[in-house]
N, C-alpha and C positions, 0 to 999 in steps of 0.2 A: 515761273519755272520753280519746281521743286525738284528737293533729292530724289522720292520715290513715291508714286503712286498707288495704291493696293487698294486691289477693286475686289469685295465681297470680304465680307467684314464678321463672318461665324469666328468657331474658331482659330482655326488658322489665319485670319486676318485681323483679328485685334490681336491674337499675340503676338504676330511681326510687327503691326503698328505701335504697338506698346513697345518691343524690342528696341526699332529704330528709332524711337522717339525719346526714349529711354539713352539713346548714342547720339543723341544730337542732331542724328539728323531732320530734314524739314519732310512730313508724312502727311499726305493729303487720304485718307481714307474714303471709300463711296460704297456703299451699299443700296441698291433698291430699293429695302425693307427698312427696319428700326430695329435690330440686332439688341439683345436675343429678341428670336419669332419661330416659329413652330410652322416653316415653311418650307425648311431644307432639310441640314441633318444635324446641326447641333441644339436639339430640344430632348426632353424626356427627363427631365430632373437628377437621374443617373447615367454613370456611362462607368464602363467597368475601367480598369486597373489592372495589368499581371504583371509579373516580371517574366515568368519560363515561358516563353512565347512560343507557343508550338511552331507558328507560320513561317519562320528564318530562325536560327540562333542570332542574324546580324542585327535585328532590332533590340536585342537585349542590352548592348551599352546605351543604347538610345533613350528609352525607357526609364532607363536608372537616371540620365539624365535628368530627361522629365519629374522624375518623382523630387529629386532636389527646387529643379526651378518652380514646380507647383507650390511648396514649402514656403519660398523665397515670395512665392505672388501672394498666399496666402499673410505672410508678415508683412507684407506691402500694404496689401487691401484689408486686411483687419479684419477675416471674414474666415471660416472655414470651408474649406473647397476641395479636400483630399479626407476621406472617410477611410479608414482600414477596418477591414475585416476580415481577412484571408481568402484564398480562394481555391476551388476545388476544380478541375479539369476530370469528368467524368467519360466511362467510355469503355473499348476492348483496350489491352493493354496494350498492344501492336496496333490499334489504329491510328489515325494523322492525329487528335489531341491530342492523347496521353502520350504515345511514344514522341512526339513533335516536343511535348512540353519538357516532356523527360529529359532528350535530348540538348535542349538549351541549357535546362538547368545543371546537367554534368558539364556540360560543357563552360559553362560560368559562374561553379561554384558556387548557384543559390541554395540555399536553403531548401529543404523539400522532402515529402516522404510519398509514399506508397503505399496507398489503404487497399485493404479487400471490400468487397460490399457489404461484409457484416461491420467490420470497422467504422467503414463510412459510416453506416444507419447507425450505430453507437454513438459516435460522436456528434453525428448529426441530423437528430431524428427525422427532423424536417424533409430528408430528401433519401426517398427510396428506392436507390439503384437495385436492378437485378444480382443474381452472385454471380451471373457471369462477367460485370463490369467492375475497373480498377476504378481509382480515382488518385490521383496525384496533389497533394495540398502543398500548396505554397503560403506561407505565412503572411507577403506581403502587398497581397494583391488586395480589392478595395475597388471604391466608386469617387468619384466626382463628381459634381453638380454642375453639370456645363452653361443652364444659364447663370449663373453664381460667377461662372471663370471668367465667361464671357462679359458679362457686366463689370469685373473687375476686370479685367485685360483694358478694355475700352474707356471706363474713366482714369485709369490711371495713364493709359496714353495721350488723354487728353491732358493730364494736369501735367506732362511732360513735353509738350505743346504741339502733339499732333495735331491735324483740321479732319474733323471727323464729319461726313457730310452722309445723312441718311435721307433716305426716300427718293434718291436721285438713282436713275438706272445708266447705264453705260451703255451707248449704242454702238461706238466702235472706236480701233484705235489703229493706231500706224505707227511704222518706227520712223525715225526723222535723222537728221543730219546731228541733231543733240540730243536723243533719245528716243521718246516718244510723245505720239501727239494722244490725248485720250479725248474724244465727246458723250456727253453724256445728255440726259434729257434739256437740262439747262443751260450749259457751254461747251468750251472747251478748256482742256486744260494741259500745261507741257510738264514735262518731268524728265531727271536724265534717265529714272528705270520704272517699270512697270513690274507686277508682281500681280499675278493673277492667282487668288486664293476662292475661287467662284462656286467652285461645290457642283452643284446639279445643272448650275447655267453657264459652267466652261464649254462645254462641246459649241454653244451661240457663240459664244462671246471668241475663240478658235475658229469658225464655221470659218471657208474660203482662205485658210493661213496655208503653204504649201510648205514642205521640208522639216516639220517640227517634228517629223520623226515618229510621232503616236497618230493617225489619222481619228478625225474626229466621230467617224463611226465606232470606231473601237470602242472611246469612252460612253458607255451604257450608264444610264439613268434606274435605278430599280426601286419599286413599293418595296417597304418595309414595314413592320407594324409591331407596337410594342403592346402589352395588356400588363393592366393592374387587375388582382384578385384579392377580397378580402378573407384572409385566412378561413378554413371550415371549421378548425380543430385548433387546438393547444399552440394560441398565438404568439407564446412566447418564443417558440420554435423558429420562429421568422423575423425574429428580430436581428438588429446587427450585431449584436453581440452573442448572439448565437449561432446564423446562418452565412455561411461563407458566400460571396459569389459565387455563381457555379455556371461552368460549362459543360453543357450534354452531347458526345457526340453516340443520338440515339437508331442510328442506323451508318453505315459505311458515308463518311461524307455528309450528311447530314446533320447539323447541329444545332441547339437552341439555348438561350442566356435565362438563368432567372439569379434576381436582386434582391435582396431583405425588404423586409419592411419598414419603409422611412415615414412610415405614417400616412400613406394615402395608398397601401396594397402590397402584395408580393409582389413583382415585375417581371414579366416573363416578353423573350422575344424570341422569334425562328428568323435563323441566320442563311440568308443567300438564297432563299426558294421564292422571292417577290416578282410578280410580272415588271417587264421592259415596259419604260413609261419615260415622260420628262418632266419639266417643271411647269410645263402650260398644260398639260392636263391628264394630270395625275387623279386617281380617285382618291378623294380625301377622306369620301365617306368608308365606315366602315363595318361590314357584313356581318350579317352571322355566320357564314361560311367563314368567314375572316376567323373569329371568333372562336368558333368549333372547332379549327382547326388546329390551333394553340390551346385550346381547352382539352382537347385530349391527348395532348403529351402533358400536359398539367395533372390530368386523373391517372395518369399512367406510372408518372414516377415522381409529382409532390402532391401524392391524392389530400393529403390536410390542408394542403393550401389551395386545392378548389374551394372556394366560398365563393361568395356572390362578385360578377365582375363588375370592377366602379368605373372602368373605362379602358378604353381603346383609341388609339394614335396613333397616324402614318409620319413614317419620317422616307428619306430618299435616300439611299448609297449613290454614291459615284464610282464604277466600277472601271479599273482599268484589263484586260484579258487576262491576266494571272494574277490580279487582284493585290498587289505589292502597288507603292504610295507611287508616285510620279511627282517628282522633285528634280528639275531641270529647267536650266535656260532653251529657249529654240533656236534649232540653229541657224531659222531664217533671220531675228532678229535677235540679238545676243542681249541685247538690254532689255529683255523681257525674260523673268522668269515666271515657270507656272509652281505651286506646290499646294498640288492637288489634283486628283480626288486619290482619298483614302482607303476606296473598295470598303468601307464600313467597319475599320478598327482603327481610325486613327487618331479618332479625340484624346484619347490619355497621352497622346505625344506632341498634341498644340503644344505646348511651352518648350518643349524641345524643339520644333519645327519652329516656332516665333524667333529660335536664335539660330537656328540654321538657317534662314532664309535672310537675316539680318547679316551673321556671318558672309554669305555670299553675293550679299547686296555690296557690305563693306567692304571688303578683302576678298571675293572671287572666289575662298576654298573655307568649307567644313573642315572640323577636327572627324567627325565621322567619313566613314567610309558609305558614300553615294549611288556605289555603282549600279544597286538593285533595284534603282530608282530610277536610274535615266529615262530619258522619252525614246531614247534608240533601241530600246533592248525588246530582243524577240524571244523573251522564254515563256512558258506557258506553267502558270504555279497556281496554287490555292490559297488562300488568307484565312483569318479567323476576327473573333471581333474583338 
Protein backbone atom coordinates (compact mmCIF):
# COMPACT_ATOMS: atom_id res chain seq x y z
CA UNK A 1 0.00 0.00 0.00
CA UNK A 2 0.94 3.33 -1.00
CA UNK A 3 -0.03 7.02 -0.54
CA UNK A 4 -0.68 7.57 -4.32
CA UNK A 5 -0.41 5.84 -7.50
CA UNK A 6 0.04 7.96 -11.02
CA UNK A 7 -0.23 6.19 -13.89
CA UNK A 8 1.54 7.87 -17.17
CA UNK A 9 4.35 9.76 -16.30
CA UNK A 10 4.71 12.75 -19.36
CA UNK A 11 4.32 15.69 -18.13
CA UNK A 12 1.83 16.09 -15.88
CA UNK A 13 2.86 12.95 -14.20
CA UNK A 14 6.37 13.49 -13.09
CA UNK A 15 5.57 16.82 -12.05
CA UNK A 16 2.83 15.37 -9.51
CA UNK A 17 5.30 12.62 -8.84
CA UNK A 18 8.03 14.97 -8.15
CA UNK A 19 5.36 17.20 -6.09
CA UNK A 20 4.14 14.46 -3.83
CA UNK A 21 7.45 13.00 -3.32
CA UNK A 22 8.77 16.30 -2.80
CA UNK A 23 5.75 16.13 0.46
CA UNK A 24 6.71 13.06 1.80
CA UNK A 25 4.39 11.25 0.43
CA UNK A 26 5.02 7.29 -0.71
CA UNK A 27 4.46 7.79 -5.02
CA UNK A 28 4.71 4.62 -7.03
CA UNK A 29 4.80 6.05 -10.66
CA UNK A 30 4.00 3.54 -13.96
CA UNK A 31 4.26 4.43 -17.26
CA UNK A 32 4.19 1.92 -20.32
CA UNK A 33 6.93 3.73 -22.17
CA UNK A 34 10.59 5.32 -20.73
CA UNK A 35 9.51 8.91 -20.31
CA UNK A 36 10.47 11.29 -22.27
CA UNK A 37 9.36 9.34 -25.77
CA UNK A 38 7.99 10.88 -28.77
CA UNK A 39 4.96 8.80 -28.54
CA UNK A 40 2.32 11.10 -26.85
CA UNK A 41 2.36 14.72 -26.52
CA UNK A 42 5.13 15.83 -24.48
CA UNK A 43 8.11 15.73 -27.17
CA UNK A 44 9.18 18.36 -29.82
CA UNK A 45 12.11 19.98 -27.86
CA UNK A 46 9.97 23.29 -27.58
CA UNK A 47 6.66 24.09 -26.15
CA UNK A 48 5.52 27.57 -26.11
CA UNK A 49 5.01 29.93 -22.85
CA UNK A 50 2.41 33.09 -22.65
CA UNK A 51 0.91 34.77 -20.04
CA UNK A 52 -2.33 36.95 -22.04
CA UNK A 53 -3.90 33.77 -22.65
CA UNK A 54 -6.52 34.45 -25.16
CA UNK A 55 -8.54 30.89 -24.37
CA UNK A 56 -9.99 32.11 -20.50
CA UNK A 57 -8.52 35.07 -18.55
CA UNK A 58 -8.83 32.16 -15.61
CA UNK A 59 -5.66 30.42 -16.69
CA UNK A 60 -3.68 33.65 -16.29
CA UNK A 61 -3.04 33.22 -12.26
CA UNK A 62 -2.19 29.79 -13.22
CA UNK A 63 0.36 30.30 -15.43
CA UNK A 64 2.14 32.98 -13.47
CA UNK A 65 2.25 30.32 -11.17
CA UNK A 66 3.89 27.96 -13.34
CA UNK A 67 6.47 30.37 -14.46
CA UNK A 68 7.70 30.63 -10.79
CA UNK A 69 7.78 26.82 -10.07
CA UNK A 70 9.54 26.19 -13.60
CA UNK A 71 12.41 28.71 -12.06
CA UNK A 72 12.24 26.67 -8.76
CA UNK A 73 12.70 23.03 -10.94
CA UNK A 74 15.02 24.73 -12.94
CA UNK A 75 17.45 25.68 -9.44
CA UNK A 76 16.56 22.26 -8.40
CA UNK A 77 17.80 20.42 -11.51
CA UNK A 78 20.71 22.67 -12.57
CA UNK A 79 19.61 22.69 -15.93
CA UNK A 80 17.93 25.46 -18.10
CA UNK A 81 14.37 24.73 -18.96
CA UNK A 82 12.39 28.09 -19.38
CA UNK A 83 13.88 30.27 -22.44
CA UNK A 84 12.32 33.80 -22.86
CA UNK A 85 11.84 35.37 -25.75
CA UNK A 86 8.73 37.25 -25.98
CA UNK A 87 5.72 36.58 -27.82
CA UNK A 88 3.58 37.75 -30.51
CA UNK A 89 -0.29 36.86 -30.83
CA UNK A 90 -0.83 37.72 -34.59
CA UNK A 91 -4.24 37.95 -36.34
CA UNK A 92 -7.66 40.53 -36.91
CA UNK A 93 -7.85 42.67 -34.03
CA UNK A 94 -11.36 41.42 -33.06
CA UNK A 95 -10.64 37.85 -33.68
CA UNK A 96 -10.34 34.96 -30.70
CA UNK A 97 -6.28 35.62 -30.52
CA UNK A 98 -5.77 38.95 -30.44
CA UNK A 99 -8.85 40.35 -28.80
CA UNK A 100 -8.79 36.88 -26.27
CA UNK A 101 -5.26 37.85 -25.63
CA UNK A 102 -6.03 41.45 -25.15
CA UNK A 103 -8.63 40.76 -23.01
CA UNK A 104 -6.62 38.88 -20.27
CA UNK A 105 -4.04 40.97 -20.35
CA UNK A 106 -6.24 44.22 -19.34
CA UNK A 107 -7.67 42.33 -17.30
CA UNK A 108 -4.39 41.30 -15.15
CA UNK A 109 -2.47 44.05 -15.61
CA UNK A 110 0.26 42.31 -17.94
CA UNK A 111 2.29 44.02 -19.65
CA UNK A 112 1.59 44.29 -23.41
CA UNK A 113 1.33 46.42 -26.49
CA UNK A 114 -0.47 46.68 -29.80
CA UNK A 115 1.65 46.57 -33.00
CA UNK A 116 0.16 47.44 -36.62
CA UNK A 117 1.79 45.09 -39.34
CA UNK A 118 4.25 47.52 -40.43
CA UNK A 119 5.46 47.67 -36.68
CA UNK A 120 5.34 44.10 -36.35
CA UNK A 121 7.70 43.56 -39.73
CA UNK A 122 10.06 46.49 -38.24
CA UNK A 123 10.64 44.95 -35.19
CA UNK A 124 10.52 41.68 -36.57
CA UNK A 125 11.61 41.03 -39.89
CA UNK A 126 11.42 37.59 -39.75
CA UNK A 127 7.61 37.41 -39.75
CA UNK A 128 5.44 39.10 -42.49
CA UNK A 129 1.89 39.71 -41.39
CA UNK A 130 -0.49 41.38 -43.93
CA UNK A 131 -1.55 45.20 -42.88
CA UNK A 132 -4.72 44.02 -42.30
CA UNK A 133 -3.47 41.93 -39.12
CA UNK A 134 -2.56 43.41 -35.33
CA UNK A 135 -0.32 41.59 -33.43
CA UNK A 136 -0.25 41.96 -29.64
CA UNK A 137 3.47 41.38 -27.87
CA UNK A 138 3.81 40.31 -24.57
CA UNK A 139 7.31 40.53 -23.22
CA UNK A 140 7.07 37.49 -21.27
CA UNK A 141 6.20 34.56 -23.10
CA UNK A 142 8.92 31.98 -24.20
CA UNK A 143 9.55 28.19 -24.75
CA UNK A 144 10.43 25.20 -22.71
CA UNK A 145 12.06 22.17 -23.43
CA UNK A 146 9.76 19.47 -22.31
CA UNK A 147 12.06 16.58 -22.47
CA UNK A 148 14.61 18.76 -20.28
CA UNK A 149 11.32 19.20 -17.65
CA UNK A 150 10.44 15.97 -17.88
CA UNK A 151 13.83 14.25 -17.25
CA UNK A 152 14.13 16.70 -14.55
CA UNK A 153 10.63 16.37 -12.81
CA UNK A 154 11.43 12.40 -12.82
CA UNK A 155 14.99 12.29 -11.38
CA UNK A 156 14.47 14.52 -8.86
CA UNK A 157 11.28 12.57 -7.84
CA UNK A 158 13.10 9.87 -7.63
CA UNK A 159 16.06 11.25 -5.40
CA UNK A 160 13.01 12.41 -3.14
CA UNK A 161 12.03 8.61 -2.96
CA UNK A 162 9.35 8.26 -5.40
CA UNK A 163 9.29 4.31 -7.12
CA UNK A 164 9.37 5.19 -10.61
CA UNK A 165 8.47 1.96 -12.68
CA UNK A 166 8.63 2.35 -16.61
CA UNK A 167 7.88 -0.13 -19.32
CA UNK A 168 5.13 -1.53 -17.31
CA UNK A 169 1.45 -0.92 -18.90
CA UNK A 170 -1.61 -0.62 -16.69
CA UNK A 171 -4.41 -2.89 -17.66
CA UNK A 172 -6.95 -1.82 -15.16
CA UNK A 173 -8.06 -0.62 -11.94
CA UNK A 174 -10.97 -0.56 -9.21
CA UNK A 175 -11.65 1.44 -6.25
CA UNK A 176 -11.61 -0.75 -2.99
CA UNK A 177 -12.63 -0.43 0.59
CA UNK A 178 -8.96 1.53 1.17
CA UNK A 179 -8.78 3.13 -2.14
CA UNK A 180 -7.72 1.47 -5.02
CA UNK A 181 -6.67 -1.56 -6.43
CA UNK A 182 -4.24 -0.94 -9.73
CA UNK A 183 -2.92 -4.23 -12.17
CA UNK A 184 -0.64 -3.73 -14.52
CA UNK A 185 1.41 -5.99 -16.91
CA UNK A 186 3.38 -7.52 -13.95
CA UNK A 187 1.19 -7.32 -10.72
CA UNK A 188 -0.93 -5.64 -8.79
CA UNK A 189 -0.53 -2.93 -6.63
CA UNK A 190 -2.86 -0.95 -3.61
CA UNK A 191 -2.85 2.77 -2.99
CA UNK A 192 -5.13 5.03 -1.00
CA UNK A 193 -5.45 7.34 -4.37
CA UNK A 194 -4.92 7.05 -7.90
CA UNK A 195 -4.16 9.85 -10.22
CA UNK A 196 -4.57 9.36 -13.85
CA UNK A 197 -2.27 11.64 -15.88
CA UNK A 198 -2.49 9.22 -19.13
CA UNK A 199 -2.63 11.60 -21.99
CA UNK A 200 -3.94 9.92 -25.27
CA UNK A 201 -4.49 6.47 -23.31
CA UNK A 202 -7.02 7.87 -20.69
CA UNK A 203 -10.25 7.24 -22.85
CA UNK A 204 -8.69 2.84 -22.23
CA UNK A 205 -7.60 3.26 -19.18
CA UNK A 206 -11.66 5.23 -18.23
CA UNK A 207 -13.38 2.75 -20.98
CA UNK A 208 -16.54 0.93 -19.03
CA UNK A 209 -16.20 3.61 -15.78
CA UNK A 210 -20.02 5.01 -15.53
CA UNK A 211 -20.79 8.47 -13.69
CA UNK A 212 -17.53 10.37 -14.12
CA UNK A 213 -19.28 12.90 -15.64
CA UNK A 214 -17.10 13.23 -19.18
CA UNK A 215 -18.14 10.05 -21.24
CA UNK A 216 -15.20 8.53 -22.75
CA UNK A 217 -16.22 9.21 -26.37
CA UNK A 218 -15.97 12.80 -25.76
CA UNK A 219 -12.37 12.50 -25.04
CA UNK A 220 -10.94 12.53 -28.83
CA UNK A 221 -7.49 11.50 -29.60
CA UNK A 222 -6.15 14.04 -32.55
CA UNK A 223 -2.72 13.91 -35.20
CA UNK A 224 -0.71 16.61 -34.77
CA UNK A 225 2.29 17.56 -36.50
CA UNK A 226 5.17 19.79 -35.88
CA UNK A 227 7.94 20.87 -38.96
CA UNK A 228 11.34 22.21 -38.53
CA UNK A 229 12.80 24.51 -41.52
CA UNK A 230 16.10 25.64 -42.18
CA UNK A 231 15.96 29.37 -42.57
CA UNK A 232 16.13 30.47 -46.66
CA UNK A 233 17.34 33.97 -45.93
CA UNK A 234 19.01 36.29 -43.25
CA UNK A 235 19.27 33.62 -40.40
CA UNK A 236 19.74 35.74 -37.78
CA UNK A 237 16.14 36.75 -38.12
CA UNK A 238 15.21 33.54 -36.40
CA UNK A 239 17.09 33.38 -33.70
CA UNK A 240 15.90 33.69 -30.11
CA UNK A 241 16.98 36.79 -29.54
CA UNK A 242 15.49 38.15 -32.24
CA UNK A 243 12.28 36.13 -33.10
CA UNK A 244 9.40 36.12 -30.57
CA UNK A 245 7.12 33.03 -30.35
CA UNK A 246 4.39 33.70 -32.47
CA UNK A 247 0.75 32.88 -32.83
CA UNK A 248 -1.17 33.08 -36.24
CA UNK A 249 -4.52 33.28 -36.24
CA UNK A 250 -4.43 33.09 -40.14
CA UNK A 251 -8.11 32.64 -41.05
CA UNK A 252 -11.24 33.03 -38.64
CA UNK A 253 -10.39 30.14 -36.01
CA UNK A 254 -7.76 28.80 -37.63
CA UNK A 255 -4.30 28.98 -36.17
CA UNK A 256 -0.72 27.92 -36.38
CA UNK A 257 2.63 28.28 -33.73
CA UNK A 258 6.07 28.97 -35.14
CA UNK A 259 9.48 28.98 -32.72
CA UNK A 260 12.99 30.38 -33.21
CA UNK A 261 15.57 28.83 -34.07
CA UNK A 262 17.30 26.54 -31.33
CA UNK A 263 19.53 25.21 -33.57
CA UNK A 264 18.06 22.39 -35.56
CA UNK A 265 15.15 24.77 -37.68
CA UNK A 266 12.43 27.25 -37.37
CA UNK A 267 9.48 25.24 -35.77
CA UNK A 268 6.24 25.61 -37.08
CA UNK A 269 2.96 23.76 -36.11
CA UNK A 270 -1.01 24.01 -37.29
CA UNK A 271 -3.12 24.07 -34.33
CA UNK A 272 -6.43 21.83 -33.99
CA UNK A 273 -7.00 20.74 -37.84
CA UNK A 274 -5.41 16.93 -37.24
CA UNK A 275 -7.59 13.91 -38.13
CA UNK A 276 -9.42 11.64 -34.98
CA UNK A 277 -7.01 8.91 -34.26
CA UNK A 278 -5.83 7.10 -30.99
CA UNK A 279 -2.79 5.69 -29.61
CA UNK A 280 -2.77 2.22 -31.33
CA UNK A 281 -2.88 3.52 -34.60
CA UNK A 282 -2.01 6.73 -35.27
CA UNK A 283 -0.01 7.58 -38.54
CA UNK A 284 3.30 8.13 -37.39
CA UNK A 285 4.44 8.43 -40.85
CA UNK A 286 4.62 11.79 -42.29
CA UNK A 287 3.29 13.06 -45.93
CA UNK A 288 4.04 15.34 -48.17
CA UNK A 289 0.56 16.49 -48.08
CA UNK A 290 1.49 16.66 -44.42
CA UNK A 291 4.30 18.79 -45.21
CA UNK A 292 2.71 21.07 -47.97
CA UNK A 293 0.30 21.91 -45.98
CA UNK A 294 2.42 23.73 -43.24
CA UNK A 295 4.83 24.78 -46.03
CA UNK A 296 2.52 27.04 -47.37
CA UNK A 297 1.48 29.02 -44.50
CA UNK A 298 5.22 29.09 -43.96
CA UNK A 299 5.70 30.76 -47.75
CA UNK A 300 2.82 33.00 -47.00
CA UNK A 301 3.70 34.79 -43.98
CA UNK A 302 7.59 33.74 -42.83
CA UNK A 303 8.63 33.40 -46.58
CA UNK A 304 12.64 33.59 -45.33
CA UNK A 305 12.10 31.00 -43.18
CA UNK A 306 11.07 28.60 -45.98
CA UNK A 307 14.52 26.84 -46.51
CA UNK A 308 14.99 23.23 -46.76
CA UNK A 309 12.81 21.12 -44.31
CA UNK A 310 15.04 18.95 -41.74
CA UNK A 311 12.11 17.34 -40.39
CA UNK A 312 8.68 16.49 -39.52
CA UNK A 313 7.00 14.77 -36.19
CA UNK A 314 3.68 13.62 -35.06
CA UNK A 315 2.76 14.32 -31.63
CA UNK A 316 -1.31 13.50 -30.08
CA UNK A 317 -3.61 16.19 -28.41
CA UNK A 318 -6.07 14.96 -26.05
CA UNK A 319 -9.08 16.75 -26.52
CA UNK A 320 -11.79 17.50 -24.25
CA UNK A 321 -15.29 19.13 -26.38
CA UNK A 322 -14.41 22.81 -25.54
CA UNK A 323 -10.99 22.07 -25.35
CA UNK A 324 -10.38 23.48 -21.49
CA UNK A 325 -7.98 20.98 -19.23
CA UNK A 326 -10.26 18.36 -17.16
CA UNK A 327 -8.96 18.36 -13.74
CA UNK A 328 -11.24 16.43 -11.30
CA UNK A 329 -11.90 13.48 -9.05
CA UNK A 330 -14.84 10.98 -10.49
CA UNK A 331 -17.75 10.91 -8.96
CA UNK A 332 -18.01 7.31 -9.16
CA UNK A 333 -14.83 6.83 -7.25
CA UNK A 334 -13.60 9.83 -5.30
CA UNK A 335 -10.09 8.51 -4.68
CA UNK A 336 -9.26 8.72 -8.15
CA UNK A 337 -8.40 11.85 -9.72
CA UNK A 338 -7.97 12.44 -13.52
CA UNK A 339 -5.70 15.71 -14.54
CA UNK A 340 -5.72 15.34 -18.03
CA UNK A 341 -6.06 15.78 -21.17
CA UNK A 342 -4.93 19.30 -22.02
CA UNK A 343 -6.76 19.84 -25.54
CA UNK A 344 -2.92 20.66 -26.62
CA UNK A 345 -1.87 23.89 -24.49
CA UNK A 346 -1.25 22.52 -21.35
CA UNK A 347 2.61 21.76 -21.14
CA UNK A 348 3.57 25.32 -19.80
CA UNK A 349 1.35 24.65 -16.87
CA UNK A 350 2.77 20.93 -15.80
CA UNK A 351 4.62 22.49 -12.70
CA UNK A 352 1.52 24.21 -11.77
CA UNK A 353 -0.75 21.22 -12.44
CA UNK A 354 2.31 18.95 -10.49
CA UNK A 355 1.10 21.16 -7.22
CA UNK A 356 -2.41 21.25 -8.03
CA UNK A 357 -2.92 17.73 -8.19
CA UNK A 358 -0.58 17.24 -5.02
CA UNK A 359 -2.61 20.11 -3.39
CA UNK A 360 -5.71 17.87 -3.89
CA UNK A 361 -4.28 14.65 -3.26
CA UNK A 362 -3.10 16.31 0.20
CA UNK A 363 -5.84 18.58 1.35
CA UNK A 364 -8.91 18.05 -1.02
CA UNK A 365 -8.87 21.86 -2.25
CA UNK A 366 -6.55 24.12 -4.84
CA UNK A 367 -5.75 27.78 -3.93
CA UNK A 368 -7.02 28.16 -7.86
CA UNK A 369 -10.31 28.35 -8.91
CA UNK A 370 -11.21 24.74 -10.67
CA UNK A 371 -14.43 25.02 -11.86
CA UNK A 372 -13.57 25.30 -15.81
CA UNK A 373 -12.16 22.08 -15.32
CA UNK A 374 -14.63 19.85 -13.80
CA UNK A 375 -15.51 16.58 -15.50
CA UNK A 376 -19.43 17.74 -15.12
CA UNK A 377 -19.39 20.85 -16.99
CA UNK A 378 -21.43 21.04 -20.28
CA UNK A 379 -20.07 24.28 -22.00
CA UNK A 380 -18.78 24.13 -25.36
CA UNK A 381 -15.42 26.63 -25.63
CA UNK A 382 -12.38 26.94 -27.84
CA UNK A 383 -8.62 26.55 -26.64
CA UNK A 384 -5.36 27.57 -27.99
CA UNK A 385 -1.95 26.21 -27.64
Amino acid sequence: MVDVIIVGLGAMGSAASYELARRGKSVLGIDQFSPPHDLGSTHGRSRIIREAYFEDPAYVPIVQRAYELWRALEREAGDELLLITGGVMIGDEHGTLVHGARTSAERHGLPHELLDARETRRRFPGLEPPDEMVALLEPRAGVLKPERCVTAFLSLAGKHGATLNTNERVIGWRATDAGVSVRTTRRAYEAEQLVLTAGPWLPELLSGTEGHGLSTEQLTVERQLFHWYAPAAHAAWFAPRAMPISLWEYEPEKMFAAFADLGDGVKFGIHHEGERTDPARVRREVTPADDETMGALVRRFMPNAFGALRESRVCLYTNTPDHHFLIDRLPCAPSVLVASPCSGHGFKFASAIGEIVADLVTGGASRFDLSLFAAGRARERRDGI
